[in-house]
TIDRENLO-528262 format. One record per residue (C-alpha): residue in one letter; x, y, z; residue number from 1. Coordinates in nm, 4 decimals, padded with zeros to 6 digits. Layout:
% residues N
<r torro="A" xx="X" yy="Y" zz="Z" zavo="NUM"/>
...
This chain:
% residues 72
<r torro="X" xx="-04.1839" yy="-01.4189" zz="-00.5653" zavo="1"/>
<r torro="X" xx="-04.2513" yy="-01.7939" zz="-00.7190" zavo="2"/>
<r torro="X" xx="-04.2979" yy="-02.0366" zz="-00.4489" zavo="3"/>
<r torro="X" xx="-04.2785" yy="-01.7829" zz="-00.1574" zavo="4"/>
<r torro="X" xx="-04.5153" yy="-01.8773" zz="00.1827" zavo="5"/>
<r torro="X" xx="-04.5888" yy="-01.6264" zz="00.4240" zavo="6"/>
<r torro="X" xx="-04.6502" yy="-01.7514" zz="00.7702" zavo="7"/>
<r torro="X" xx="-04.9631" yy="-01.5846" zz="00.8998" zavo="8"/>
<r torro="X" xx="-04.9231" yy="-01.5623" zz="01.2889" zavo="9"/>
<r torro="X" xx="-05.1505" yy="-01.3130" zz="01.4274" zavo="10"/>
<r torro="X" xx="-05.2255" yy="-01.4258" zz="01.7515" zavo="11"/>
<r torro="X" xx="-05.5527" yy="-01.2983" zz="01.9311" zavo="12"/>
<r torro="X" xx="-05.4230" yy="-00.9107" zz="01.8729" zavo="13"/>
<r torro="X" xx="-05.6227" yy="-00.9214" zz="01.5466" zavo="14"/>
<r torro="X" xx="-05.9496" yy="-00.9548" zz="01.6832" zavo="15"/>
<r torro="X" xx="-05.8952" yy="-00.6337" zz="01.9358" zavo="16"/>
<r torro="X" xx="-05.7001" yy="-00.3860" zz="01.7319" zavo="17"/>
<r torro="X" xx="-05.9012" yy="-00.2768" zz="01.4198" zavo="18"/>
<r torro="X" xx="-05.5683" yy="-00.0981" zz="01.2194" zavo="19"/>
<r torro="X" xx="-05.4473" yy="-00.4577" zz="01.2723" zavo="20"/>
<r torro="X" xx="-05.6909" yy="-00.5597" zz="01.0209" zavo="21"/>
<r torro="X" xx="-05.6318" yy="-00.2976" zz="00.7302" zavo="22"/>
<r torro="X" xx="-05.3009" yy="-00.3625" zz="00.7790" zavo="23"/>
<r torro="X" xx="-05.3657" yy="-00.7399" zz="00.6548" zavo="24"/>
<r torro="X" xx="-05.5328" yy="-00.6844" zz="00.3953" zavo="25"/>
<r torro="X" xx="-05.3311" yy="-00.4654" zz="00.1958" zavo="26"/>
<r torro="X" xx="-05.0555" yy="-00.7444" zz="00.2868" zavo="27"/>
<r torro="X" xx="-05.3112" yy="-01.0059" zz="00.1879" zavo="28"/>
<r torro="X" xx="-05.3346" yy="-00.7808" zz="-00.1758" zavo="29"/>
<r torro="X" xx="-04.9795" yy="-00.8070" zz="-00.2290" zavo="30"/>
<r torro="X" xx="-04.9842" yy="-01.1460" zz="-00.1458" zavo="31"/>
<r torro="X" xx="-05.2351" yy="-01.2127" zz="-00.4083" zavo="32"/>
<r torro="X" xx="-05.1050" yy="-01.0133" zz="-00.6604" zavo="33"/>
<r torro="X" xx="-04.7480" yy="-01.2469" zz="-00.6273" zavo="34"/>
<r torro="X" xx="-04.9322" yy="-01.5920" zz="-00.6043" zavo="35"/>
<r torro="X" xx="-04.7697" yy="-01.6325" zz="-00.2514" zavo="36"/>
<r torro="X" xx="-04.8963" yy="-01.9532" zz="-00.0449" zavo="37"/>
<r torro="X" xx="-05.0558" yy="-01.8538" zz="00.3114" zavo="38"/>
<r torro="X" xx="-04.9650" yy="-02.0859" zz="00.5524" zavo="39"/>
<r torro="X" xx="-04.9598" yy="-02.1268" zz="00.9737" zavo="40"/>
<r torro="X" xx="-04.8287" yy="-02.3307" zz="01.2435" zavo="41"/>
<r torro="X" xx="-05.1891" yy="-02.4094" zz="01.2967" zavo="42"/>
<r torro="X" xx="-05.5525" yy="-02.2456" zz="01.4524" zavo="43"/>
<r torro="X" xx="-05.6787" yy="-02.1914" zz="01.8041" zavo="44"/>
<r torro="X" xx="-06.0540" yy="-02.3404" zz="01.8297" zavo="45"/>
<r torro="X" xx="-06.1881" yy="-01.9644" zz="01.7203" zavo="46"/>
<r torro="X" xx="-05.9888" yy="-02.0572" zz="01.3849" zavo="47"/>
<r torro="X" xx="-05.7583" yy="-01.7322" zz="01.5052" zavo="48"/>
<r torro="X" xx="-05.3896" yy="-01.8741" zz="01.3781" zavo="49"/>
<r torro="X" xx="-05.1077" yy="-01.9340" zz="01.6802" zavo="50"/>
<r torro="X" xx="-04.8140" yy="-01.7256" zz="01.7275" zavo="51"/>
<r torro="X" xx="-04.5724" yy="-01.9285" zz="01.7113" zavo="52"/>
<r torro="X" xx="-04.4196" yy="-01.7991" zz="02.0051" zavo="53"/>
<r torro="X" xx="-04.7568" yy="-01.9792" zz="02.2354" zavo="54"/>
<r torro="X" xx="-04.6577" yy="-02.3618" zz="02.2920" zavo="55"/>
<r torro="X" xx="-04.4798" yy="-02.6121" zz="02.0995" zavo="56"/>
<r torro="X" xx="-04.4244" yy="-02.5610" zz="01.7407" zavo="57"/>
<r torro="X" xx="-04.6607" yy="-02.7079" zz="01.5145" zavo="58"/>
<r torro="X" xx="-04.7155" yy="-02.8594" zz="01.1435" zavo="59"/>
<r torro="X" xx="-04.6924" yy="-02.5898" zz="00.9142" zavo="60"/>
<r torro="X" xx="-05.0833" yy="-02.6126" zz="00.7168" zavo="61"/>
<r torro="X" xx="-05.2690" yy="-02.4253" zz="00.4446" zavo="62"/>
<r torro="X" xx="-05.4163" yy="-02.1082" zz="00.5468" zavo="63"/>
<r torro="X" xx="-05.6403" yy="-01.8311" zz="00.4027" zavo="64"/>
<r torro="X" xx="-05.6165" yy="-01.5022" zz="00.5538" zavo="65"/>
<r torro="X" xx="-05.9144" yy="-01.3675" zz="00.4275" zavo="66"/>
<r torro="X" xx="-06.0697" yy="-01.5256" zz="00.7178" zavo="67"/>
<r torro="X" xx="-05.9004" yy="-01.3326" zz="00.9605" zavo="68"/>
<r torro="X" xx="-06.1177" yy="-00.9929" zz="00.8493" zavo="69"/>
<r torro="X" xx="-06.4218" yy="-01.1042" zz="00.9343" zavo="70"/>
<r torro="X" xx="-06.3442" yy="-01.2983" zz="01.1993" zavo="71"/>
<r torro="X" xx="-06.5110" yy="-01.1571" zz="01.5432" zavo="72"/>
């Protein structure tokens, strides 16, 4: 999977719905293990990534997903 990105777009859901989280981080294992770049259309101010379904699209920017499992 050379230069692949994976959009991480988890919306507030990830914060409520605990499976939600062991769900990302086998993806964020497989990820890893394939040297994929995390990205996102950008953060709401709790540093939770948009959907990009909520508002106008946005930049795509940088993003580790590690932060979503401890995020609270």
């Amino acid at each position: 999977m050379p230069n692949t990105k994976i959009l991480v777009a988890t919306g507030g859901d990830i914060k409520i719905r605990e499976y939600l989280k062991d769900a990302l981080l086998e993806i964020i294992e497989i990820g890893n293990k394939n040297n994929v770049q995390w990205v996102c259309t950008g953060t709401r101010k709790d540093g939770i990534p948009r959907h990009p379904s909520r508002g106008k699209y946005r930049d795509i920017i940088d993003f580790d997903p590690r932060k979503l499992l401890f995020n609270k």
